[in-house]
N, CA, C and O of each residue as an XYZ file, in Angstrom:
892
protein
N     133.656    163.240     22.768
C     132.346    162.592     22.920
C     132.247    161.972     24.320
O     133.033    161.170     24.823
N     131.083    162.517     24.879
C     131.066    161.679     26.593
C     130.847    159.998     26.338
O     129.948    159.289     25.884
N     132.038    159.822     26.832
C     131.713    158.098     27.175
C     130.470    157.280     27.248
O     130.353    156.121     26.850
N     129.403    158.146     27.898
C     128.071    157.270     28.148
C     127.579    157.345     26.256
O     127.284    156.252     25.773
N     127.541    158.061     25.703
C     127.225    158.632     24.362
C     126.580    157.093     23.771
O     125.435    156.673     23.609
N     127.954    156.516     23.550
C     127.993    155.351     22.554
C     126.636    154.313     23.125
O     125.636    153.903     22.535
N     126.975    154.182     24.094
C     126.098    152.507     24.638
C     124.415    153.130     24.841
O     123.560    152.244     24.872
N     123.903    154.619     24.980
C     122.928    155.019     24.989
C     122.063    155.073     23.204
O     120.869    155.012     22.913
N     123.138    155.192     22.440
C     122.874    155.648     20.880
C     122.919    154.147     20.579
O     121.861    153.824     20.038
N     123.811    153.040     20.739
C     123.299    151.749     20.436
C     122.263    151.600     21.004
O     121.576    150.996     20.180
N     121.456    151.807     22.214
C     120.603    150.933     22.776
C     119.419    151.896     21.866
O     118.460    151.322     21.350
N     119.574    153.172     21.756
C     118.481    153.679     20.548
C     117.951    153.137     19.545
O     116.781    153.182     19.167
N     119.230    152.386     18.919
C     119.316    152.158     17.431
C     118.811    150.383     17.126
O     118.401    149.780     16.134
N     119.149    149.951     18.762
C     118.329    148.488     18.717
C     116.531    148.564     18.730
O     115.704    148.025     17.995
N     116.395    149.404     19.811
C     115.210    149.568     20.017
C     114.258    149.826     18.684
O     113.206    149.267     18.374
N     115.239    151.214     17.784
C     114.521    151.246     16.962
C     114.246    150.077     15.454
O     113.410    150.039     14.551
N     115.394    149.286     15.812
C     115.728    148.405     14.845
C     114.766    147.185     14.976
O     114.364    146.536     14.011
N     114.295    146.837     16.865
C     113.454    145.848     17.193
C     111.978    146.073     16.666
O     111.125    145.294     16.239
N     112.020    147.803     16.913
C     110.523    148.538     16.813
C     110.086    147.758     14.787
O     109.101    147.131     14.395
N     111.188    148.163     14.126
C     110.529    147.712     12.565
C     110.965    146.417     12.499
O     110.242    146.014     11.588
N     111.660    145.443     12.832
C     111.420    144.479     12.901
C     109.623    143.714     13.011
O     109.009    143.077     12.155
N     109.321    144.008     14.034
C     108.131    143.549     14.803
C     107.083    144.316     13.875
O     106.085    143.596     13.839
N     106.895    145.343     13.190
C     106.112    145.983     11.981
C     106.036    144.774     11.135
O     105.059    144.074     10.867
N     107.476    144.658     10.709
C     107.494    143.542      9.133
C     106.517    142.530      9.901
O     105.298    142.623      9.760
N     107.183    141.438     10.823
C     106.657    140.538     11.495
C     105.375    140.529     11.269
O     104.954    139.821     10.354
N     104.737    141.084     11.826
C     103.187    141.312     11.935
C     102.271    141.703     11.018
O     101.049    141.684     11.170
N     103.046    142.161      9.790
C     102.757    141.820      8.548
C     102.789    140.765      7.507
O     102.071    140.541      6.533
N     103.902    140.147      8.034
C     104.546    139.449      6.911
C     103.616    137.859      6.896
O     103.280    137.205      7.883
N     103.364    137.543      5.443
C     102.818    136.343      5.093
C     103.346    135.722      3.597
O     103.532    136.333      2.545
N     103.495    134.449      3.864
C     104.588    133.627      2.933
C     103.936    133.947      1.438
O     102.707    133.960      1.489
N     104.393    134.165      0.339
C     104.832    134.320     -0.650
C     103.079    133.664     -1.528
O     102.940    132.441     -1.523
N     102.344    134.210     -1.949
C     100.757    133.868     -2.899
C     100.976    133.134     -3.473
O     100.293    132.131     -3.679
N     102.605    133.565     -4.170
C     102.813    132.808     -5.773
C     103.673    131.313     -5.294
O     104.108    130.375     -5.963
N     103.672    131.578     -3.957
C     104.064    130.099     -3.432
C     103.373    128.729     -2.705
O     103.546    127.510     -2.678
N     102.311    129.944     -2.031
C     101.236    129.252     -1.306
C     100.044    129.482     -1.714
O      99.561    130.236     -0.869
N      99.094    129.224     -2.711
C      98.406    130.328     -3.530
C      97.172    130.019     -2.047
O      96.692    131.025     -1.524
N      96.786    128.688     -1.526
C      95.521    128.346     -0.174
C      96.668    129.317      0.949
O      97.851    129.041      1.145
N      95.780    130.654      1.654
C      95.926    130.547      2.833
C      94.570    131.160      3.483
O      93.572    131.689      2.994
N      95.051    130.801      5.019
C      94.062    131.411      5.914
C      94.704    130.998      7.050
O      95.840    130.543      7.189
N      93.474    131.304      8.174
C      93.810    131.635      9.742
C      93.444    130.482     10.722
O      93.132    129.435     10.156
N      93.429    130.474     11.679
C      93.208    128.979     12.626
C      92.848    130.160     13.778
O      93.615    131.115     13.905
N      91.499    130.024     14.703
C      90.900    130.889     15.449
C      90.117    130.443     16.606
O      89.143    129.705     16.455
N      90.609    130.976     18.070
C      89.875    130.336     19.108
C      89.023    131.643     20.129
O      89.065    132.870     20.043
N      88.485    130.977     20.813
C      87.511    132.200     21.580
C      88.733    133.132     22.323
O      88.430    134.324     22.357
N      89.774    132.877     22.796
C      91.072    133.537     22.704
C      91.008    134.784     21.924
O      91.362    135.777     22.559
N      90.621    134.991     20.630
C      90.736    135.770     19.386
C      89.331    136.647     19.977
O      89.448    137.805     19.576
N      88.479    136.538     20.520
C      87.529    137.118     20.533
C      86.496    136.959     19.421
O      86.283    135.994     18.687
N      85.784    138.410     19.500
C      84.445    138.323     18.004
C      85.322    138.377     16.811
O      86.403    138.939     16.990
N      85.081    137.916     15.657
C      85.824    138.254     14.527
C      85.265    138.275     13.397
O      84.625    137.306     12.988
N      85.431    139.502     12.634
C      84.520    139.822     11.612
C      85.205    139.465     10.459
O      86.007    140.285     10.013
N      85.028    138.255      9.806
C      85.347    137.401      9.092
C      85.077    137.867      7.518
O      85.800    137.407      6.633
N      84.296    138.546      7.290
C      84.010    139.350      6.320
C      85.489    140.212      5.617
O      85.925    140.335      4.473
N      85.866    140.617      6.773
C      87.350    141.793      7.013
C      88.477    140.752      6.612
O      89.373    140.918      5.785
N      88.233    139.700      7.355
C      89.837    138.653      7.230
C      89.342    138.294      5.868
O      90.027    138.766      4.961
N      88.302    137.562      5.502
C      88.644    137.810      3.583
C      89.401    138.437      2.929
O      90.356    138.099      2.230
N      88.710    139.926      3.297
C      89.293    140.834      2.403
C      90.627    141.249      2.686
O      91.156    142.160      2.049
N      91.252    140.578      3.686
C      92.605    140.628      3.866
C      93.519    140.121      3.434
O      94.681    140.528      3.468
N      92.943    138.786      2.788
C      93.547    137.739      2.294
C      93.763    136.271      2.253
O      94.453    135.411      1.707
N      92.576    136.479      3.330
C      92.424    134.544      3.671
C      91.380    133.805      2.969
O      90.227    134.212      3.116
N      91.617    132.662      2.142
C      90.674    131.970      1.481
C      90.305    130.876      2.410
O      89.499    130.075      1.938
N      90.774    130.620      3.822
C      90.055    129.655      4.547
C      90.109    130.295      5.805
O      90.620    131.393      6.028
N      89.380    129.315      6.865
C      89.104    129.596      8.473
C      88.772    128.505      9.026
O      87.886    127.815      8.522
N      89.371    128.154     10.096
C      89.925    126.734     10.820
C      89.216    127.599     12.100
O      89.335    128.782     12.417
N      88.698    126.872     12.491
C      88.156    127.202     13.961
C      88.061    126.187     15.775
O      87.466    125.160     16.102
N      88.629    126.786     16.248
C      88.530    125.700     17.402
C      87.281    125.443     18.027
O      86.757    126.266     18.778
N      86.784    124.352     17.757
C      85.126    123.755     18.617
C      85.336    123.377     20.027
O      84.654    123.748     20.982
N      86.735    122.309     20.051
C      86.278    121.755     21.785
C      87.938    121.540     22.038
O      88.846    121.449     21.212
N      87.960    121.502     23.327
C      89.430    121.380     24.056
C      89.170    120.627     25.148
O      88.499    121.037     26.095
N      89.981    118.838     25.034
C      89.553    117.968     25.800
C      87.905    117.550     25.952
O      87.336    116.704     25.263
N      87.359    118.278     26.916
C      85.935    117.512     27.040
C      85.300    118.974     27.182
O      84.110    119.001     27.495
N      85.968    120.210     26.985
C      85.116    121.482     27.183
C      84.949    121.906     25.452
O      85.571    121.445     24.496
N      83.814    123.005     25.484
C      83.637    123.672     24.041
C      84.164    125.143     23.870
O      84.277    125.986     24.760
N      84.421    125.252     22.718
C      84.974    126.661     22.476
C      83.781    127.502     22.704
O      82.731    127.116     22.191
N      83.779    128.753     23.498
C      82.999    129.348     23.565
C      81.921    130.217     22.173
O      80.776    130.668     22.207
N      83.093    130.133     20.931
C      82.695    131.268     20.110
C      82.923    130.079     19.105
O      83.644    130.244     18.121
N      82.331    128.934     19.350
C      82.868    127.883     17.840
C      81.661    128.419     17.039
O      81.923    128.948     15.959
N      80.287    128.345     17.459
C      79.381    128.481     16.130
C      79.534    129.575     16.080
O      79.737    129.718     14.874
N      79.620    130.905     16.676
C      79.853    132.193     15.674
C      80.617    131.962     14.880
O      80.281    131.915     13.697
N      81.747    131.769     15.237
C      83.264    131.205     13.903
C      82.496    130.588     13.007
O      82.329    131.247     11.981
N      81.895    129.401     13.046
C      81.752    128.504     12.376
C      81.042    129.074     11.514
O      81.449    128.834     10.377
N      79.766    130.010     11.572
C      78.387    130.261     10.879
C      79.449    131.482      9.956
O      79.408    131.550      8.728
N      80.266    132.286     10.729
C      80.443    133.942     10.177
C      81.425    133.505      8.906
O      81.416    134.181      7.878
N      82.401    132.149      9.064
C      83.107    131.606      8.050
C      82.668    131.518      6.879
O      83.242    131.920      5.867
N      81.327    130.833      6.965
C      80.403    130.520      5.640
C      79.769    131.231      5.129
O      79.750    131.033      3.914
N      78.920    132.394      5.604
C      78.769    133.542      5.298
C      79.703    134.068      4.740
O      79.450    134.153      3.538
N      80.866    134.555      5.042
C      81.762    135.346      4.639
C      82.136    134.607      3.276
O      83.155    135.066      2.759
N      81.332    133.220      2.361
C      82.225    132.582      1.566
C      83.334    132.277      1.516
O      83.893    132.278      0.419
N      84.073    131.891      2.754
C      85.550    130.853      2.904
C      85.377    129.414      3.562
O      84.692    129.181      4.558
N      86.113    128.494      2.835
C      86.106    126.950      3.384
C      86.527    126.995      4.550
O      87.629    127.483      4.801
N      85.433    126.309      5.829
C      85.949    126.486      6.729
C      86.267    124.764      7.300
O      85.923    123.789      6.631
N      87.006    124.660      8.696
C      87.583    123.660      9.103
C      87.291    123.809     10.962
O      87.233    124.734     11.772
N      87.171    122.384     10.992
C      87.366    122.672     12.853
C      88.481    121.775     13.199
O      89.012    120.858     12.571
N      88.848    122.634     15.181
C      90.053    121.668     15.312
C      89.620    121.359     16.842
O      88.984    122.216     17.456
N      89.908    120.341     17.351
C      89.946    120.013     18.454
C      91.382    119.612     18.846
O      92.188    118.889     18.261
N      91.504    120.593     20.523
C      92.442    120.468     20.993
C      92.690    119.644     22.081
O      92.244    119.911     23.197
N      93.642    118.262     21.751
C      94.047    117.436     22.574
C      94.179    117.553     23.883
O      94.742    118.533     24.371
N      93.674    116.568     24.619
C      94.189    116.580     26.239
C      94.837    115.152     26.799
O      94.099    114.167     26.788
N      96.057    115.033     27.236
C      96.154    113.501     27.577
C      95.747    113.443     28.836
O      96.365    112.699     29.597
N      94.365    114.388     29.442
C      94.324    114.155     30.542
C      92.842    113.888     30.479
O      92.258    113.794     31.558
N      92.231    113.767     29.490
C      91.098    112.994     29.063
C      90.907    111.786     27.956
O      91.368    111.887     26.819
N      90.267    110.775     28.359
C      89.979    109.598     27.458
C      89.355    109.656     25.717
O      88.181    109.869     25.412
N      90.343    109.438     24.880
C      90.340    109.743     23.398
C      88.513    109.825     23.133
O      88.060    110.791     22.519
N      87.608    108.754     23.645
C      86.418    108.241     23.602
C      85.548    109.961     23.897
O      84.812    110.509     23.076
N      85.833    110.382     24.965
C      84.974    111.482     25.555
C      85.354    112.776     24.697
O      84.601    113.685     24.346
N      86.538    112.643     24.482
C      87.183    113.661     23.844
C      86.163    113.802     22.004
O      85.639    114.831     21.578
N      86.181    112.665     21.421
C      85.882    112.381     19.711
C      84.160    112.723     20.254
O      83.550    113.620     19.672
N      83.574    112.045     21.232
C      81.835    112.477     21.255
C      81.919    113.923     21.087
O      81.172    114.407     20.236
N      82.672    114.688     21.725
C      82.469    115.586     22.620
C      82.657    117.041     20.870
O      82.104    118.114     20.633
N      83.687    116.218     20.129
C      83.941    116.891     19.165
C      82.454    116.874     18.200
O      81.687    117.779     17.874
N      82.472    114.831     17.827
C      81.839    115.173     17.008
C      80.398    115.616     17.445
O      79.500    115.520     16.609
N      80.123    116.088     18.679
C      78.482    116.609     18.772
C      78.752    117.792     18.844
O      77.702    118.430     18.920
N      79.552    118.377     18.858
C      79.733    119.870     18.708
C      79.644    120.493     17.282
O      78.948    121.449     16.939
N      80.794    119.492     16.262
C      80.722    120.215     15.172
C      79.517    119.482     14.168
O      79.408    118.262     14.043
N      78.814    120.300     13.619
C      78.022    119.818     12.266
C      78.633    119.014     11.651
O      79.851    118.927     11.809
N      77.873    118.105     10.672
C      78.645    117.338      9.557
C      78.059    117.799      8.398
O      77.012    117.228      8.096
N      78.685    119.227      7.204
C      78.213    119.276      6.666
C      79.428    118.763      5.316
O      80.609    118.426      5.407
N      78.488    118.895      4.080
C      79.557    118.862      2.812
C      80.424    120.202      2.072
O      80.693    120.379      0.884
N      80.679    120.899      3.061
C      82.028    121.969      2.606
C      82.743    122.178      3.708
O      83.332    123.174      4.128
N      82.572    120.812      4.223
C      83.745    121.132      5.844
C      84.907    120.543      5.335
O      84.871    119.478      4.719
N      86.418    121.458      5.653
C      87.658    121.041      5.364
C      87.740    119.588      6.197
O      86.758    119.106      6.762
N      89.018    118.991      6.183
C      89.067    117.937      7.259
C      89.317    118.360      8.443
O      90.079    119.315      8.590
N      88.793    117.804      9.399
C      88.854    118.283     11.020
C      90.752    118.171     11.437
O      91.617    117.554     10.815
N      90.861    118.819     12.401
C      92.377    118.912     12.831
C      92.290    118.329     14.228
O      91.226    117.937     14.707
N      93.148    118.300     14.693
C      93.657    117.382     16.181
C      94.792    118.400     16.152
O      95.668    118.498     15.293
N      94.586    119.279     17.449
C      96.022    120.119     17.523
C      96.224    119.431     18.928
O      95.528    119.337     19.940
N      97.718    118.907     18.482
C      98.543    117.766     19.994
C      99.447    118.496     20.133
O     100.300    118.741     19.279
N      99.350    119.169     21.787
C     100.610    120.157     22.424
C     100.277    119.460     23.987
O      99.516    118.509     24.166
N     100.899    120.046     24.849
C     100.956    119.767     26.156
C     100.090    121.053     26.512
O     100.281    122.229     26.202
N      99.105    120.478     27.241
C      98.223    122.345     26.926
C      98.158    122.545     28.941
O      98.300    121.592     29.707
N      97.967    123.687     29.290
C      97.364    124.351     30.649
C      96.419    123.442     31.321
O      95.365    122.964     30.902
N      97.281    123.244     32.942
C      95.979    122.655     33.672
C      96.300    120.796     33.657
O      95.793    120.048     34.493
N      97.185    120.337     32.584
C      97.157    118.824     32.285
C      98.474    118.306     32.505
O      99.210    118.266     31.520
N      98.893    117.920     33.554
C     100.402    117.891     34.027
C     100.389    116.438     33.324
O     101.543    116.015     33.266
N      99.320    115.414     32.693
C     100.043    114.199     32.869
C     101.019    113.939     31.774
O     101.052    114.668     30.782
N     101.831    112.899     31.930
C     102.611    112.701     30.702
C     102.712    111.006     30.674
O     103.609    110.309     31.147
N     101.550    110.606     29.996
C     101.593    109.489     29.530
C     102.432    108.584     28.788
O     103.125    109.234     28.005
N     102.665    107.262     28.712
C     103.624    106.696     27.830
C     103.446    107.225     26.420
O     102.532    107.981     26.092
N     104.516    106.709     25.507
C     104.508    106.974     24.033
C     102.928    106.541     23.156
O     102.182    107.049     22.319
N     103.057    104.914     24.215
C     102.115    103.598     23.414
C     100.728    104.231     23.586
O      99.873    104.517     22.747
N     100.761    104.390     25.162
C      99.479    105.014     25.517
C      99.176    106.069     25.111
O      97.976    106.242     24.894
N      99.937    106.965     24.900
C      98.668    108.471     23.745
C      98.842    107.982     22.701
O      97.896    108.475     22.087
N      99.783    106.834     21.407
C      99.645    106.731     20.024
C      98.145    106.178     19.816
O      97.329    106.443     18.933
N      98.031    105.011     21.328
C      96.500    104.405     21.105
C      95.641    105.153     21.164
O      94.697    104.901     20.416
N      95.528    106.423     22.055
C      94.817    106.901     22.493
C      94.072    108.204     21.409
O      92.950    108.707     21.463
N      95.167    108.447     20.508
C      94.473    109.017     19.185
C      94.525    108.361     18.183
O      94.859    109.006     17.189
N      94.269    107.022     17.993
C      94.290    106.643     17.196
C      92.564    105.960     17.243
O      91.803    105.558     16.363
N      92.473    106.074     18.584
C      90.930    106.102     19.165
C      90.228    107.439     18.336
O      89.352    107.552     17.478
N      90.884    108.130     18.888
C      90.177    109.417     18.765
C      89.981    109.292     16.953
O      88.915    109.038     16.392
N      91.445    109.569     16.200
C      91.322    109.369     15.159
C      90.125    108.399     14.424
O      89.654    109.068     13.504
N      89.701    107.543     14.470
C      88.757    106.444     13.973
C      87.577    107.188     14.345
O      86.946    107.408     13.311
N      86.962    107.701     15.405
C      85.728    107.904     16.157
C      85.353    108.865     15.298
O      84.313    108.609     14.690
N      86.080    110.305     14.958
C      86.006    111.599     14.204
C      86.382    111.290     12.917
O      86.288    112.299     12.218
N      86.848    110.131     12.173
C      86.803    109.989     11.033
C      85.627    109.544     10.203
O      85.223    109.827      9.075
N      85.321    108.935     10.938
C      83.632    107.767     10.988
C      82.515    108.965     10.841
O      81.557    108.883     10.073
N      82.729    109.866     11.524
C      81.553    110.724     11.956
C      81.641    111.470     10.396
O      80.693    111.272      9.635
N      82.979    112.467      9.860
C      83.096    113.625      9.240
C      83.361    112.744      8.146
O      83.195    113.497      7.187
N      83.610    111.836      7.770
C      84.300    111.131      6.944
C      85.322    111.479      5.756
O      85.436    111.148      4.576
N      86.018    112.322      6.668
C      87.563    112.847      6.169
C      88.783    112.664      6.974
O      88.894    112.490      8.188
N      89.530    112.728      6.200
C      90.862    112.498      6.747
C      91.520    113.190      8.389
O      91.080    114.335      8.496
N      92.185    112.906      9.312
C      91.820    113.901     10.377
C      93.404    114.399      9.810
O      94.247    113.641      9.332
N      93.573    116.263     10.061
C      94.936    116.702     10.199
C      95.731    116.987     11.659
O      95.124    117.633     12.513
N      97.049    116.518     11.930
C      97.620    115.921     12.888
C      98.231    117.497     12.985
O      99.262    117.608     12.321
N      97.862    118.594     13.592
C      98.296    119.695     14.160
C      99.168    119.433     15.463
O      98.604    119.347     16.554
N     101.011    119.265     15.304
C     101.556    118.416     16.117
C     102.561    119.517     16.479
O     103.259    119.903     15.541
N     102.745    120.058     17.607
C     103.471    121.304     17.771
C     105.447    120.487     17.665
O     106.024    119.417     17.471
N     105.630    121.475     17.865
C     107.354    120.856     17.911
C     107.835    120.126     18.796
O     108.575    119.180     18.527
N     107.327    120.607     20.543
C     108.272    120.259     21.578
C     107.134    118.896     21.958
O     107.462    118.075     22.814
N     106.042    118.801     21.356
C     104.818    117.173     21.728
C     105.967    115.884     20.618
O     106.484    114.816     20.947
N     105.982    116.670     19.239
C     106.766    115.610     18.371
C     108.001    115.562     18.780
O     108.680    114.732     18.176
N     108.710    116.353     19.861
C     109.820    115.553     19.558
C     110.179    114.526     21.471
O     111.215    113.957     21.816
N     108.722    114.700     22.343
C     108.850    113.882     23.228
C     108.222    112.444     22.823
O     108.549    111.345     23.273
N     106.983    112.821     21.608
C     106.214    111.677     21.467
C     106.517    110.819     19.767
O     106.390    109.638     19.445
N     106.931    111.977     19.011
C     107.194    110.899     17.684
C     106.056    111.005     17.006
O     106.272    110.918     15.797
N     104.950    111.153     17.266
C     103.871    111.310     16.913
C     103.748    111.060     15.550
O     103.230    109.972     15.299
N     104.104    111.815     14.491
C     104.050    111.872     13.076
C     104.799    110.444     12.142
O     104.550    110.133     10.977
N     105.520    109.933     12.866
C     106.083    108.790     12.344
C     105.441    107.611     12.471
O     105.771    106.722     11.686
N     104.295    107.305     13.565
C     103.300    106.442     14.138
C     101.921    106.665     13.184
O     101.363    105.635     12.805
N     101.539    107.534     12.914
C     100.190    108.223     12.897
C     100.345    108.614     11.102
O     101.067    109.464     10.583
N      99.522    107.788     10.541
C      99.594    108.082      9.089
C      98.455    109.007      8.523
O      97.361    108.623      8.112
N      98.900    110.246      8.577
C      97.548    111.079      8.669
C      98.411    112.844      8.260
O      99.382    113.259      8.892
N      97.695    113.655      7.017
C      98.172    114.492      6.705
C      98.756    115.468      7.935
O      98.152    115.532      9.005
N      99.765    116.087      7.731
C     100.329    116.803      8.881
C     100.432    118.502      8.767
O     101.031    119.008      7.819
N      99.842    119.266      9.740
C     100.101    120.683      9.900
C     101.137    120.592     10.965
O     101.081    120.020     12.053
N     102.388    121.489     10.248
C     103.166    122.045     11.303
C     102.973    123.441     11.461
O     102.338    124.198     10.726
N     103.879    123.815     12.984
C     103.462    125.202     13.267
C     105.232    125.422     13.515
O     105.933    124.612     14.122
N     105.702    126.651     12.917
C     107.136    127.327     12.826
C     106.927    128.865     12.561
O     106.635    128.986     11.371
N     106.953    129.869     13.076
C     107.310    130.895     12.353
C     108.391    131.406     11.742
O     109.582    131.454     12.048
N     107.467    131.956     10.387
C     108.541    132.673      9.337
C     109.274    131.607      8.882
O     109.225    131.745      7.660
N     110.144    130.296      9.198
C     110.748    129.443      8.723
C     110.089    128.540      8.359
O     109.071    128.452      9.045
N     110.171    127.700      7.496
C     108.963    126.633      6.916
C     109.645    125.593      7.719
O     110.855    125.627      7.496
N     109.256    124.545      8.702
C     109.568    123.787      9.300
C     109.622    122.000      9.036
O     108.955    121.150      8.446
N     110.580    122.061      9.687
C     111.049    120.333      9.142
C     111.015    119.050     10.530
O     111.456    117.926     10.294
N     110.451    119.398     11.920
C     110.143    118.664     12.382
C     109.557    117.409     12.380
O     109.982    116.417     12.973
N     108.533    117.492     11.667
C     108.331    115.918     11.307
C     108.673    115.337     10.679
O     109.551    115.485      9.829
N     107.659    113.989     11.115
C     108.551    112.963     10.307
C     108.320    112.446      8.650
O     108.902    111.551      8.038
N     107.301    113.327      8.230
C     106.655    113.252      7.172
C     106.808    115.101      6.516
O     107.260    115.982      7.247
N     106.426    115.328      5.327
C     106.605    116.730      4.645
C     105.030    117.092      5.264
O     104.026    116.402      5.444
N     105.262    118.113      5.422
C     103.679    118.971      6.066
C     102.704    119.335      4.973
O     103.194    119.813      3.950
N     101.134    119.150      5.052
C     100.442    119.703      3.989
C     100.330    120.996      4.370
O     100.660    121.894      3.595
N      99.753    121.302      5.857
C      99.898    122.820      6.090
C     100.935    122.920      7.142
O     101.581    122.182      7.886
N     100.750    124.574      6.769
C     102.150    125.415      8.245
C     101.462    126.373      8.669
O     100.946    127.148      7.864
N     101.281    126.551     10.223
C     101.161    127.706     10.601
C     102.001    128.328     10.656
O     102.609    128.354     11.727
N     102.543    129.282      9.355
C     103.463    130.288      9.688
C     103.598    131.482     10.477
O     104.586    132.153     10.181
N     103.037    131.827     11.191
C     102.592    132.846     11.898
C     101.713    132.801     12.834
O     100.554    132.435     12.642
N     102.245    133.222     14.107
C     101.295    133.185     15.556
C     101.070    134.579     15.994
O     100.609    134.796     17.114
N     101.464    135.857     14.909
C     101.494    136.986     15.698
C     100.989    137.770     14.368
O     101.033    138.915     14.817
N     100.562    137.907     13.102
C     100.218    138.367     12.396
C      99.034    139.292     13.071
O      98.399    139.249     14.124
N      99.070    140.229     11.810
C      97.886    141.507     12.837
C      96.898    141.640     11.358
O      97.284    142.564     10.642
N      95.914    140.999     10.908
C      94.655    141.522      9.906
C      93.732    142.005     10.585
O      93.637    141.848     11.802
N      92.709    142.842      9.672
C      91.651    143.607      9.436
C      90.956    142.350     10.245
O      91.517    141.262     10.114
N      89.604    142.427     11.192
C      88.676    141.667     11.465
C      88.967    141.411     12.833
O      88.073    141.520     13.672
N      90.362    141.013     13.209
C      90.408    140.147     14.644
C      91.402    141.279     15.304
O      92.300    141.920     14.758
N      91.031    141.301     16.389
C      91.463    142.235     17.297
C      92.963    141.294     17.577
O      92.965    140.101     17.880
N      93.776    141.862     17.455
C      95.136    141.221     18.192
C      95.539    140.471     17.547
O      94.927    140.142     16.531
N      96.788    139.881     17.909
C      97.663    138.415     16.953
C      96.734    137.463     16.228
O      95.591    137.298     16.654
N      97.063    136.992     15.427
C      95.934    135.707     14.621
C      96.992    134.903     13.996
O      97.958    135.323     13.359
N      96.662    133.636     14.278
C      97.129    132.384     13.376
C      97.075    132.405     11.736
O      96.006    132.026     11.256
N      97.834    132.699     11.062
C      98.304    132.841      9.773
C      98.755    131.295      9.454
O      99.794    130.847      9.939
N      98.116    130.703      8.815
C      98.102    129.065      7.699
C      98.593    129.081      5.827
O      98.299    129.911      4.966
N      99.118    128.277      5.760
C      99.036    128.005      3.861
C      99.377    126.470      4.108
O     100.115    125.802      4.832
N      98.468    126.288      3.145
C      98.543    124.908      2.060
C      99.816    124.461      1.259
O     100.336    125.478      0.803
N     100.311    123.672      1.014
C     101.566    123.165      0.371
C     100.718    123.359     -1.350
O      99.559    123.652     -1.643
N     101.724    123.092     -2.053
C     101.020    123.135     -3.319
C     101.058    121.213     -3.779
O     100.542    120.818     -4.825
């Protein structure tokens, strides 16, 4: 057998091993009879999305992003309108900036989103996002959504969910300060970062359904 043989036929057999890996992946969603609530979390990122299709795929909800810092999602009311139509509970999230004032940030949400009576509770997704180098004290962002928190609670008058990525909770603590239901985000592994048990998980950042062109945010509910 020529020497090169071996290390060419392994690198085959990874490739092909990576190739169905990444199939399952992009299929795979946590267990019905475990999570019986799921659905998707969706930004103008995702493009048009025919929400009709992600039903019938399997999602009983749709979380949609309205505003980021003091800007608006480009495609929030299509999301928003095609959700309800399609008959699924839908939800909005606004994405944190510590490089804008909690105050401008909560107007900015709540005049964007409607206040109607089949809106899930609004989300606060807190990451270090593009464009926002600052890194404020601990004290100063706990106050600073806790601003926010009160302003968007007042308005929707629901609970806000603390969408707290891994590497924000473990510079800021966030979840141990902030008494407020918690979405974590982990794939495939159900995650234990915070400091509290999670109501939701984004299990999935790369899932592929019917409706949305490309990767989509895959969610479930705790029971």
């Amino acid at each position: 057998m020529p020497r090169f043989a071996l290390p060419v036929g392994l690198g085959v057999a990874m490739l092909a091993l990576a190739g169905a890996l990444y199939l399952v992946a992009r299929d795979w969603r946590p267990s019905a009879s475990d999570y019986q609530f799921q659905g998707v979390d969706v930004s103008d990122a995702n493009g048009a999305v025919d929400w009709n299709a992600v039903k019938a795929a399997g999602a009983d909800f749709g979380y949609a992003r309205a505003t980021q810092g003091g800007d608006r999602d480009t495609r929030f009311e299509d999301n928003w309108r095609g959700i309800a139509d399609a008959g699924m509970r839908r939800g909005a999230i606004h994405a944190w900036s510590p490089c804008r004032l909690a105050a401008d940030q909560a107007n900015n949400f709540n005049t964007t989103v409607p206040k109607t009576d089949d809106a899930l509770p609004p989300a606060v997704a807190i990451d270090f996002i593009d464009g926002c180098n600052d890194r404020p004290s601990r004290d100063v962002v706990l106050e600073e959504l806790k601003r926010f928190i009160i302003m968007v609670e007042a308005h929707t008058e629901r609970p806000v969910l603390l969408l707290v990525s891994k590497r924000f909770e473990a510079n800021y603590d966030v979840t141990s300060a902030l008494d407020r239901p918690i979405w974590s985000a982990q794939n495939f592994f159900p995650p234990d970062y915070a400091a509290r048990p999670w109501r939701m998980w984004r299990a999935s950042d790369m899932r592929r359904v019917d409706g949305v062109e490309g990767p989509v945010n895959w969610d479930v509910v705790t029971k």
